[in-house]
FIFIPA-439629 format. One line per field, with one value per residue (C-alpha): residue number from 1; chain; x, y, z. Coordinates in steps of 0.001 Angstrom, whole numbers, plus 524288, in hexadecimal, padded with zeros to 5 digits. Example, Ala and Ser with C-alpha at 12.3 -4.5 7.8 and 13.67 -1.06 7.14 Angstrom:
BEGIN
resi <- 1_2 $
chain <- A_A $
c1 <- 8300C_83566 $
c2 <- 7EE6C_7FBDC $
c3 <- 81E78_81BE4 $
This chain:
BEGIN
resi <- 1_2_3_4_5_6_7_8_9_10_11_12_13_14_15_16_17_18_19_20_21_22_23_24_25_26_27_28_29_30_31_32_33_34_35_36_37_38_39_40_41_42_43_44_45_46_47_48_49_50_51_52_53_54_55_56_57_58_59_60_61_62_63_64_65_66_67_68_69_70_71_72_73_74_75_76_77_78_79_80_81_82_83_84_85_86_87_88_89_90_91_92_93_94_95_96_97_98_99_100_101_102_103_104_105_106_107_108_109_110_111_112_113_114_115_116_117_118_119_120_121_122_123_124_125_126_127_128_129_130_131_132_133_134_135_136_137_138_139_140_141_142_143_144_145_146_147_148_149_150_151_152_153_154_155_156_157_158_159_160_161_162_163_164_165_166_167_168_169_170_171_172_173_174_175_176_177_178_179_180_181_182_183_184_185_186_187_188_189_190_191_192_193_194_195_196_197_198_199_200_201_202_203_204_205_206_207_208_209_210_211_212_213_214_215_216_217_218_219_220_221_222_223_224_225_226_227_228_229_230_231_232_233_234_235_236_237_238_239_240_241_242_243_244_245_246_247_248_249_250_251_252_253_254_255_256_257_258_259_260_261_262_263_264_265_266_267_268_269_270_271_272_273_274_275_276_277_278_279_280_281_282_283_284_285_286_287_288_289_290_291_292_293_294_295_296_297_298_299_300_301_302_303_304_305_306_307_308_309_310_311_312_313_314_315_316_317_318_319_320_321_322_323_324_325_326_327_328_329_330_331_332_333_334_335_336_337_338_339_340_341_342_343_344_345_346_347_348_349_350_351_352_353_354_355_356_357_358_359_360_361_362_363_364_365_366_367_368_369_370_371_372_373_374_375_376_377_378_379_380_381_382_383_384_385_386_387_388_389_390_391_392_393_394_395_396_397_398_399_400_401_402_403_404_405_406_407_408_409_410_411_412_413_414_415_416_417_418_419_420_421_422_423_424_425_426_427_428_429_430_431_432 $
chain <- A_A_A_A_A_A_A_A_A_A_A_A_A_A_A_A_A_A_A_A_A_A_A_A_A_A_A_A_A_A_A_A_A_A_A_A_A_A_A_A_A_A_A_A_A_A_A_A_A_A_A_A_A_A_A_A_A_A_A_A_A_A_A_A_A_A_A_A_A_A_A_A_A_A_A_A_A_A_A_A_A_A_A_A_A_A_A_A_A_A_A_A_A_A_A_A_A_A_A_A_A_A_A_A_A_A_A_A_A_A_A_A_A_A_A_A_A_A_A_A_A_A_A_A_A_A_A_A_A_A_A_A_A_A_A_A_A_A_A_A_A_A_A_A_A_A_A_A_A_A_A_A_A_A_A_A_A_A_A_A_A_A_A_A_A_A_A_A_A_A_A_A_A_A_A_A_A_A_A_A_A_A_A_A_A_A_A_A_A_A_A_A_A_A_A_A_A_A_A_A_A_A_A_A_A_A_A_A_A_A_A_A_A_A_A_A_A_A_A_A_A_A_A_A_A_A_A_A_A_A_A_A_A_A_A_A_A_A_A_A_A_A_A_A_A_A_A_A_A_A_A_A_A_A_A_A_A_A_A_A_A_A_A_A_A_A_A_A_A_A_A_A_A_A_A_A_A_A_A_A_A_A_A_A_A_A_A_A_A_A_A_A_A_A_A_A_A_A_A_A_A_A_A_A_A_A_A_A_A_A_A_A_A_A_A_A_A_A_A_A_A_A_A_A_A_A_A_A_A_A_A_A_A_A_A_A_A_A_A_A_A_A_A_A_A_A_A_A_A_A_A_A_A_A_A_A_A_A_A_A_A_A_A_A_A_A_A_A_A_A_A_A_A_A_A_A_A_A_A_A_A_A_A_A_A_A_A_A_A_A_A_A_A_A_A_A_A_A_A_A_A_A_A_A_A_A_A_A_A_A_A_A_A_A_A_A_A_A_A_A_A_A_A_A_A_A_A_A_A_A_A_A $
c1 <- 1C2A2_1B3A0_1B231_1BA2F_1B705_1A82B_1AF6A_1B4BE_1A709_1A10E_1AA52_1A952_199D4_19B6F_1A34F_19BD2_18EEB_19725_19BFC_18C19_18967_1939C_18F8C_17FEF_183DD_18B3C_18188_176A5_1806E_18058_172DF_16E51_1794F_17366_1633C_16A55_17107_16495_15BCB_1649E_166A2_1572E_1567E_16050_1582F_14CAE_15361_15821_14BC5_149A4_13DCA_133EF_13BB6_14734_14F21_153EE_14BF8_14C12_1540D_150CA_14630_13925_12F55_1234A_11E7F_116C6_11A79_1150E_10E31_119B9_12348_13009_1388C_142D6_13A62_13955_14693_14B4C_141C3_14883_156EB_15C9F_16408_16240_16E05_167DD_15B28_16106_167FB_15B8C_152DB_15E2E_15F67_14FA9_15025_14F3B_1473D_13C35_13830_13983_12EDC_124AE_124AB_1161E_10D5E_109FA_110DB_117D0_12709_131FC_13BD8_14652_151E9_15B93_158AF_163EB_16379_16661_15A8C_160FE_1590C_15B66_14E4F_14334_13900_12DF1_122D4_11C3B_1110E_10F0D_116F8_120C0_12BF4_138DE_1466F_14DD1_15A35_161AC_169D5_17664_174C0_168F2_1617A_154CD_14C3C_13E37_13658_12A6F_12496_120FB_11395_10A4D_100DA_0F28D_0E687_0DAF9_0CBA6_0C21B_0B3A7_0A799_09CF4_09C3A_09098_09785_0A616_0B24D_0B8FD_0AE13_0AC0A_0BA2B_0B939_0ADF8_0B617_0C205_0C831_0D49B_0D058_0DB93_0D593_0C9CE_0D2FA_0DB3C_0CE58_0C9A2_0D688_0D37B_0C74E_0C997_0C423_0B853_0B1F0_0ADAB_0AFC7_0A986_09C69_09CCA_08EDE_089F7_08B52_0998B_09FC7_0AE92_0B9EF_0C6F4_0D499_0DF19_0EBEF_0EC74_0FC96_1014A_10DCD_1153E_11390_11EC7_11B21_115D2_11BD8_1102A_10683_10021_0FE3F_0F3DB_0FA86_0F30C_0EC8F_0F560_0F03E_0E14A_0E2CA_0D4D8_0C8A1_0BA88_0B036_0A2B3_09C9E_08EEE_08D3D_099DC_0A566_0B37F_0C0B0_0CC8E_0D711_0E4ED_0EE97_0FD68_0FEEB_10A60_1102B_103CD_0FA99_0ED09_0DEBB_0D75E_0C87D_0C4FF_0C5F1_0D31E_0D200_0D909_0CF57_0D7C4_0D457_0D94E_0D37F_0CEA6_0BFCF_0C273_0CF33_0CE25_0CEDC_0C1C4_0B93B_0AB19_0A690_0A275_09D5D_09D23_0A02E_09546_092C1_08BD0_08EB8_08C29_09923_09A61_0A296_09EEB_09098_08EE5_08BB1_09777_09C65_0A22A_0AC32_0B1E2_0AE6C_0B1AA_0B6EB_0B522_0C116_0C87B_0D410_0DE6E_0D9C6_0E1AA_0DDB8_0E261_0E36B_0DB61_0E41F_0F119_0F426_0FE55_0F9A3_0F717_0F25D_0F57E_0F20D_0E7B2_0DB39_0D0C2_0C5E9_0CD24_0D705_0E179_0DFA6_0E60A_0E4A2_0E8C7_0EA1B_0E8E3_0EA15_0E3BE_0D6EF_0D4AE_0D694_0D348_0D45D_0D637_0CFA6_0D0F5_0DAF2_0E2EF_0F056_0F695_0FD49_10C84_11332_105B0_10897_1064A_10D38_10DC3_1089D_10055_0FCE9_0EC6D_0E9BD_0F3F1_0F1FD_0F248_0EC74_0E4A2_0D5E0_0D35C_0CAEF_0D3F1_0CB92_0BCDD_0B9C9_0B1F3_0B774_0C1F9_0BECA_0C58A_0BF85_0C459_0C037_0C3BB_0C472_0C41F_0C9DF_0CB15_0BBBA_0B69C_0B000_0A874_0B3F0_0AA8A_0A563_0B0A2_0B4A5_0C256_0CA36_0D0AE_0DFEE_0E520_0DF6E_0E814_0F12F_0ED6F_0F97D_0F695_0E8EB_0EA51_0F258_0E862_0DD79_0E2A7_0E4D8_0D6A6_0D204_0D87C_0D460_0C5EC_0C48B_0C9CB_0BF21_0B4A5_0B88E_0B4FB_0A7DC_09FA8_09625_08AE0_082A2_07423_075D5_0821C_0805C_07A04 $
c2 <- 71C6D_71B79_729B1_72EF5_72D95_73207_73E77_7417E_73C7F_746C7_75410_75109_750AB_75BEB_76161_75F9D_766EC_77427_7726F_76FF3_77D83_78601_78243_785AD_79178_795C0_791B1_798A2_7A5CF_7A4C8_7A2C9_7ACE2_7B64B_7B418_7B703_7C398_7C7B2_7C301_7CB4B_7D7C3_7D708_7D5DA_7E172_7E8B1_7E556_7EB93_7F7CB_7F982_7F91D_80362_80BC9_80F4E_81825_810DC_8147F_8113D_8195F_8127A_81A96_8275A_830B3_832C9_83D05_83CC8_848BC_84E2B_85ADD_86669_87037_87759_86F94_86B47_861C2_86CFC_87083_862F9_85F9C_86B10_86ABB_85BE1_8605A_85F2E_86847_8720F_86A39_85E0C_86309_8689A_85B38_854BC_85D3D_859B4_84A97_84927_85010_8414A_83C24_8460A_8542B_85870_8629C_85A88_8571D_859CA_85D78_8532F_847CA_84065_840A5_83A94_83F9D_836DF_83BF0_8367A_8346D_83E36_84A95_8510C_84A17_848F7_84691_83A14_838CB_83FD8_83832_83DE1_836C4_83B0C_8319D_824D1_81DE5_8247D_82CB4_833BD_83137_83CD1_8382C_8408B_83738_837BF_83AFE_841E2_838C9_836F2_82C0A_827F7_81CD9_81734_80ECE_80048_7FE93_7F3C7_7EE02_7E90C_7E395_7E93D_7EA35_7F39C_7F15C_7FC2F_8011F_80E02_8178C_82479_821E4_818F7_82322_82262_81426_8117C_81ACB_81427_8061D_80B3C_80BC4_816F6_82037_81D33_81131_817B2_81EE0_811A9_80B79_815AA_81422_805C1_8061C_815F1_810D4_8088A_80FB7_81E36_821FA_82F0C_82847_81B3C_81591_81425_80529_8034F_7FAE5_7F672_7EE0D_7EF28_7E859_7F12D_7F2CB_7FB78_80125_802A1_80712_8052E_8123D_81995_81C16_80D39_80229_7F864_80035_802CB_80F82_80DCB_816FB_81323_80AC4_800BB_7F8EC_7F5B0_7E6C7_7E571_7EC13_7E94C_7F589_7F595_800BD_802D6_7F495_7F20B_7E962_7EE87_7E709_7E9D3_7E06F_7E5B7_7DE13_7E03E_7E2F4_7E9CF_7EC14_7F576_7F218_7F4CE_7F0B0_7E6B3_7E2E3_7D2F2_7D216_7D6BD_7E494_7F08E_7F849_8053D_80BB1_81603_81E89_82313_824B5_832C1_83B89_83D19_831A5_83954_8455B_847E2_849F7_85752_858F9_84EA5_84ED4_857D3_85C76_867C6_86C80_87840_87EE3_881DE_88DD8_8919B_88E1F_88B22_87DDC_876C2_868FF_86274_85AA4_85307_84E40_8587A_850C3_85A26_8575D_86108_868C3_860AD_853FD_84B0D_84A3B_83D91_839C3_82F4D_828F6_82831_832A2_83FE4_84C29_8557F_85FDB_86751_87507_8803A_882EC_88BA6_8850C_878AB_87E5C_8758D_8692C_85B31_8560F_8472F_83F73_832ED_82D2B_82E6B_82CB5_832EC_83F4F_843B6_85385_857E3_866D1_87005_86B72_871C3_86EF4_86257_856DB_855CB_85643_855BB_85E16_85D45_84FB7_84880_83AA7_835FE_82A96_8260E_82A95_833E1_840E6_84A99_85894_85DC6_86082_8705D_87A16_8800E_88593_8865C_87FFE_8841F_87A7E_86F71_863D0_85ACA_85BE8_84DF3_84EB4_841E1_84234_836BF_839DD_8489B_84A2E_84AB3_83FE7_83DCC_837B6_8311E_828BB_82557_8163C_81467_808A3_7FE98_7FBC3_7EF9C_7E257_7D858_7D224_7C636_7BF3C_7C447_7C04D_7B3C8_7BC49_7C797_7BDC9_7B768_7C475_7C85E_7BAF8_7BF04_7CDA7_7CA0D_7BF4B_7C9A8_7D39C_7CC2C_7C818_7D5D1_7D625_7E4F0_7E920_7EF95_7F918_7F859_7FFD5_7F524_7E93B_7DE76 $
c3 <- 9B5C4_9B2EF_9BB48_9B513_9A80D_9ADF7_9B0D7_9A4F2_99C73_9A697_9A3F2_99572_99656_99DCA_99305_98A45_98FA1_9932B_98455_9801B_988FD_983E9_97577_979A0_98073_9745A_96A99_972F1_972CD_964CF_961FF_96AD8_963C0_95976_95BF0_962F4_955CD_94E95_957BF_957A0_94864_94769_94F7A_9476D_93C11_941C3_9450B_93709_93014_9288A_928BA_91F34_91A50_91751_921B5_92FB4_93A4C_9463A_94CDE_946DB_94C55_943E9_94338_93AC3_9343B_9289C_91FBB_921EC_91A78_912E6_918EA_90F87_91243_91637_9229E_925EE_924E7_92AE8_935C9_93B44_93964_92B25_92574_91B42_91282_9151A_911EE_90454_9023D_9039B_8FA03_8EF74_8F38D_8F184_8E336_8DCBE_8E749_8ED17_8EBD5_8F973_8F3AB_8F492_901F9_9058F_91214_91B0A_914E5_92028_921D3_92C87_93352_93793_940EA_9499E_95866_95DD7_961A7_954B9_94EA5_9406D_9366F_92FB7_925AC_9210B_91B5A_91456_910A2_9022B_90559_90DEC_906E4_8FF9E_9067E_903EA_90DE7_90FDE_917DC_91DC9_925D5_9239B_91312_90CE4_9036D_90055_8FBE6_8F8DF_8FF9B_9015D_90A59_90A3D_906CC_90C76_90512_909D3_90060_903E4_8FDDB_8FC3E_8F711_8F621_8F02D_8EAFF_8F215_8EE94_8E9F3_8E76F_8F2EE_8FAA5_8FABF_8FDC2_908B7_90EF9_90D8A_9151D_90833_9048E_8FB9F_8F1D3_8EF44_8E7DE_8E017_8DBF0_8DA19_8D1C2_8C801_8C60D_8C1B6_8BB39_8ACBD_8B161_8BD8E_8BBB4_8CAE1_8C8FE_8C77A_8D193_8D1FE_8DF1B_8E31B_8DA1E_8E1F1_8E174_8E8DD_8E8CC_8ECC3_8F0CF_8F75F_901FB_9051C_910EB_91853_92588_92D55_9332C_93EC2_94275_9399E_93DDF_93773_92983_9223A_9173C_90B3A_9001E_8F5BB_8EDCF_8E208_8E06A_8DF2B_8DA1D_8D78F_8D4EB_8D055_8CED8_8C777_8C1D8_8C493_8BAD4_8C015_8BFF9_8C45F_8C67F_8C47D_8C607_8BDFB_8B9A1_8ACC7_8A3EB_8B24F_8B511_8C191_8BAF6_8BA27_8B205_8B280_8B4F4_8A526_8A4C6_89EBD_8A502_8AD87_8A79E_89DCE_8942B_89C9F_8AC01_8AD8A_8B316_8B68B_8C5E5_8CE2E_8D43F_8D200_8CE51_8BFC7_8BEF6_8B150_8A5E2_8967F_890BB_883E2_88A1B_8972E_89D42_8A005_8AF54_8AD82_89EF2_8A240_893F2_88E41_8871A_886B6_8913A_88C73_897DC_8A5E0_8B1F3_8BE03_8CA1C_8D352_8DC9D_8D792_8D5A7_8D44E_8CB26_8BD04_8B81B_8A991_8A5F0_89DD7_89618_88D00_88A58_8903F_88266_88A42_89685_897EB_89B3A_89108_893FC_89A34_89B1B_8A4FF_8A810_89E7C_89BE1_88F92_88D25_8817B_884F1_876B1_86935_86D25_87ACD_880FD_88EF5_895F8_8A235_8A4DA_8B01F_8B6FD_8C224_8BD8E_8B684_8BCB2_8BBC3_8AF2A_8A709_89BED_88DAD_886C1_89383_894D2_89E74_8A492_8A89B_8B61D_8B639_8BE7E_8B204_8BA37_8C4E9_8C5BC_8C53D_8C017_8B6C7_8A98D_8A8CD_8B3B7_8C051_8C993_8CA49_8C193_8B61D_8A836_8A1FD_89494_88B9B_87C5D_87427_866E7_86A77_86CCC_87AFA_88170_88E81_896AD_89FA0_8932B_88DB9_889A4_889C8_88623_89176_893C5_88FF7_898D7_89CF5_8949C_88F17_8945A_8A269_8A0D4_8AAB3_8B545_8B4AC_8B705_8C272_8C880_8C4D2_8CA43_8D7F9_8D93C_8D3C8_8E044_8EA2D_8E4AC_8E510_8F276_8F703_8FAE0_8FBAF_9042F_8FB79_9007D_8FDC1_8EFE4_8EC50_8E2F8_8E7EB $
């Protein structure tokens, strides 16, 4: 009786562990179902990212090419197999979007086709700069559509003293030459950069802006300058900052007391150039050879160079006069006046009763007139009688609101320490 009932304690046990197995086995199955499904669907998601053009390439073909001299989108289309209606189609589906006109020499552009033997092409991709681009898809529909790339931001410094220029000190610190330019519009209405004193010094805070690359994902592509962040100037000995500060939903520029660092108007009207001649009373004429007055300051610049307005105002005049050639005139209010002579041609849509806007690319330098080479005469009038625009005082922009007073000086608390951080390297001319 006792054996028995061993026996049957025994087969249950027994039971009991093949019961304990199958359950394991089964869990296990599911489980490892499960990092499977996991592990394919995180595959699948890999192979569906989109590139950075917004689109699914991973199993197209790419070359990499750049336009040619003369070449229109037509011969490059046609060229890697579209058609002449698709070609037509897409002229008309990029009216609202691009001007296939303006496709220009040596930009870069993508072809993207399928791996068979027909080699369809499924996108064109041309790029108007590093970071902008236009779609043209020719998959299955035409459309086209505008992108631009993501852009990666890095803080960076740059510090120097000045033996020959702002350019040429950046370019001895490594430095891109766009930042002299963006440096040069912050502190426009308190540093003359036409006449830099040997041993100015400066530092400066910056964003540098960076993209993936096409061809290698891992790697960087340095496209530009973003937003100065902070800026210290030194300049015949006098101190300049530059503290940049939201207000009225406008990213601008205040000094350490709060005041806006712009001014009714820009020192000069070319980011660069050399002063030629100054305001004279009595100046030999070069091509007259007789002496009259000299009523402005000549800029000598190549042909072409942008003439900027230096400040706000409606364009009264536009035309051609004598020995003035091809003139701006601007009236910028009441008071002040400025001119623009011998200039190669205008900028787009300047013309008489239009308003523009500081800074704003008004013409071209030329040597339109009475003139013997290319050059700006920028000739300022205070109450309609000329003045030497180099010695003019002209009233600040508004500070910082009272009410944002205690935000603005935290801000100029944090970018003051991080200047003063930077330490330069004087030569044996430099401050002590």
């Amino acid at each position: 009786m006792k054996a028995g009932k061993n026996t049957t304690i025994f087969f249950r046990l027994i039971y009991f562990g093949l019961f304990l197995i199958a359950i394991s086995l089964v869990l296990w199955g599911w489980i490892g179902s499960s990092d499977e499904e996991a592990e394919v669907e995180q595959v699948a998601k890999i192979e569906l990212k989109p590139n950075q053009f917004g689109f699914y390439s991973d199993s197209l073909i790419v070359q990499k090419s750049t336009v040619l001299r003369n070449e229109t989108l037509s011969d490059i289309l046609l060229t890697n197999g579209a058609s002449g209606n698709t070609i037509a189609q897409i002229v008309e589906n990029s009216k609202n979007v691009f001007d296939v006109r303006k496709i220009r020499a040596g930009n870069t552009y993508y072809i993207y086709s399928s791996p068979d033997t027909n080699n369809s092409l499924h996108y064109f991709v041309y790029e108007k700069n590093p970071v902008n681009h236009v779609v043209f898809n020719v998959k299955d529909s035409v459309s086209v559509y505008e992108g631009k790339k993501e852009i990666q931001i890095k803080t960076n410094t740059r510090e120097a003293q000045i033996n020959h220029s702002l350019y040429v000190a950046l370019m001895e610190s490594d430095a891109s030459p766009e930042l002299a330019i963006k440096l040069s519009q912050v502190f426009a209405w308190q540093v003359d950069f036409y006449h830099l004193q040997k041993g100015d010094y400066f530092k400066v805070i910056f964003e540098e802006e960076f993209i993936q690359t096409v061809d290698n994902k891992d790697s960087l592509k340095f496209v530009g300058i973003g937003k100065i962040l902070g800026a210290y100037f030194n300049h015949n000995s006098k101190e300049y900052y530059a503290v940049p500060f939201v207000q009225g939903s406008v990213y601008q520029f205040f000094d350490e007391n709060g005041n806006s660092l712009r001014k009714a108007f820009l020192k000069a009207p070319l980011e660069f150039g050399r002063i030629s001649s100054r305001f004279s009373r009595s100046r030999l004429h070069p091509v007259l050879k007789v002496r009259r007055p000299h009523l402005g300051v000549d800029y000598a610049a190549p042909t072409g160079t942008p003439v900027r307005t230096t400040g706000d105002g409606m364009v009264v005049e536009a035309s051609y006069k004598g020995g003035n050639g091809k003139y701006i005139k601007v009236r910028h209010n009441s008071v002040y006046t400025t001119m623009y002579l011998h200039l190669s041609r205008f900028g787009k849509g300047i013309k008489r009763g239009v308003n523009v806007q500081q800074g704003q690319v008004i013409g071209y330098v030329g040597s339109t007139g009475l003139s013997t080479g290319p050059h700006l005469d920028y000739r300022f009038y205070i109450n309609g009688s000329p003045v030497d625009p180099l010695k003019v005082e002209v009233p600040p922009s508004h500070p910082v609101k009272e009410e944002l007073k205690a935000d603005y000086n935290k801000v100029k608390q944090n970018v003051l320490q991080k200047l003063d951080s930077i330490v330069i390297e004087f030569n044996q001319n430099g401050p002590a």
